[in-house]
C-alpha positions as CSV (number, residue, x, y, z in Angstrom):
1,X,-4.5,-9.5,7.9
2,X,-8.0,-9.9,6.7
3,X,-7.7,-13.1,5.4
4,X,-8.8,-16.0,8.2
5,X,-6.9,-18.6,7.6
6,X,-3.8,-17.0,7.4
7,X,-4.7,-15.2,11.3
8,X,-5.5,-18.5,12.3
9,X,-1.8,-19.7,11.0
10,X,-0.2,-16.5,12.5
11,X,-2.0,-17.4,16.0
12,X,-0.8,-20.9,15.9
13,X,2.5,-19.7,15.2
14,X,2.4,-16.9,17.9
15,X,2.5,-13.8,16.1
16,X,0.7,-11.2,18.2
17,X,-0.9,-7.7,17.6
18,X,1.1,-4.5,17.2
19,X,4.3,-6.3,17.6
20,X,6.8,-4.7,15.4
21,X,7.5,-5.4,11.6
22,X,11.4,-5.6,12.3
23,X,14.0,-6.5,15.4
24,X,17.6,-5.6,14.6
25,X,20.3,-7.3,17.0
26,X,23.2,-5.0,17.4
27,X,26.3,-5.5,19.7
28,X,24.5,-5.5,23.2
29,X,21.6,-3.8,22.5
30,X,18.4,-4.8,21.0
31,X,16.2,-2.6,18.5
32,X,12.6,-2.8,17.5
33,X,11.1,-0.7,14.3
34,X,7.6,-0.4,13.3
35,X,7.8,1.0,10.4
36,X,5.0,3.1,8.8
37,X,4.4,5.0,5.7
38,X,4.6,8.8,5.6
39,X,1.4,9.3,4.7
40,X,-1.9,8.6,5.8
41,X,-0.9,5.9,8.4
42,X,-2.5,4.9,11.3
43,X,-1.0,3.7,14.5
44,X,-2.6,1.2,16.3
45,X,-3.3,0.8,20.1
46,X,-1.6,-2.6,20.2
47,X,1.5,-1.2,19.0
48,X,1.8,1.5,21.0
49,X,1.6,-1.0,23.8
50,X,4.0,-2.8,22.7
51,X,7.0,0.3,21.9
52,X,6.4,1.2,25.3
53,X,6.6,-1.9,27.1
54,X,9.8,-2.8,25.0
55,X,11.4,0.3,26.0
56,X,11.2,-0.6,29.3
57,X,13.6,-3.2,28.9
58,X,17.4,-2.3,29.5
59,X,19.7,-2.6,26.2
60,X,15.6,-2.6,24.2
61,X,15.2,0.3,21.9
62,X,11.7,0.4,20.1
63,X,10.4,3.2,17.4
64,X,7.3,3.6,15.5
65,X,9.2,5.1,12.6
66,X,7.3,6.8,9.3
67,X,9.1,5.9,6.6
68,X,12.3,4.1,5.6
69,X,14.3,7.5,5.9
70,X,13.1,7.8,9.6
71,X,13.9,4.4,10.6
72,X,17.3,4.5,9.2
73,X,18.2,7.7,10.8
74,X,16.9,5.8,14.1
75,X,19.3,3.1,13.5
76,X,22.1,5.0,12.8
77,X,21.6,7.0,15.8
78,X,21.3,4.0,17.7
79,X,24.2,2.8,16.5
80,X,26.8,5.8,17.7
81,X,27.4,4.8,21.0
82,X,28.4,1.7,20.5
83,X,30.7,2.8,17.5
84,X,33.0,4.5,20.3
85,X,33.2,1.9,22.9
């Protein structure tokens, strides 16, 4: 955000760079969307960091997804494997 006080509220509250927009609790796994639009978006360095270093984390899923359709799709994919246990 470009407006100060409200980064200063955000740091006080903890929020951090590049963390992603949503975090989705499923039965024992844990995903993490940063969602995008289609077009003309830009992907920063402090995201990237953190999809990677989430991933690294057993039952963590993380995606920088472009669009709602993409992000859906990535739920739903995460979501077949638990389906059949």
């Amino acid at each position: 955000t470009r407006d100060w006080g409200t980064r200063m509220k955000n740091k006080r509250m903890g929020v951090r760079k590049g963390f992603p927009d949503y975090a989705i609790c499923l039965k024992n796994k844990l995903l993490f969307v940063e969602l995008k639009r289609i077009q003309k978006s830009i992907v920063s360095g402090e995201q990237l960091v953190w999809v990677e270093a989430l991933n690294k984390i057993k039952g963590v899923s993380a995606k920088i997804c472009l669009g709602a359709n993409e992000a859906i799709k990535f739920v739903e994919e995460e979501l077949k494997p638990l389906k059949t246990n």
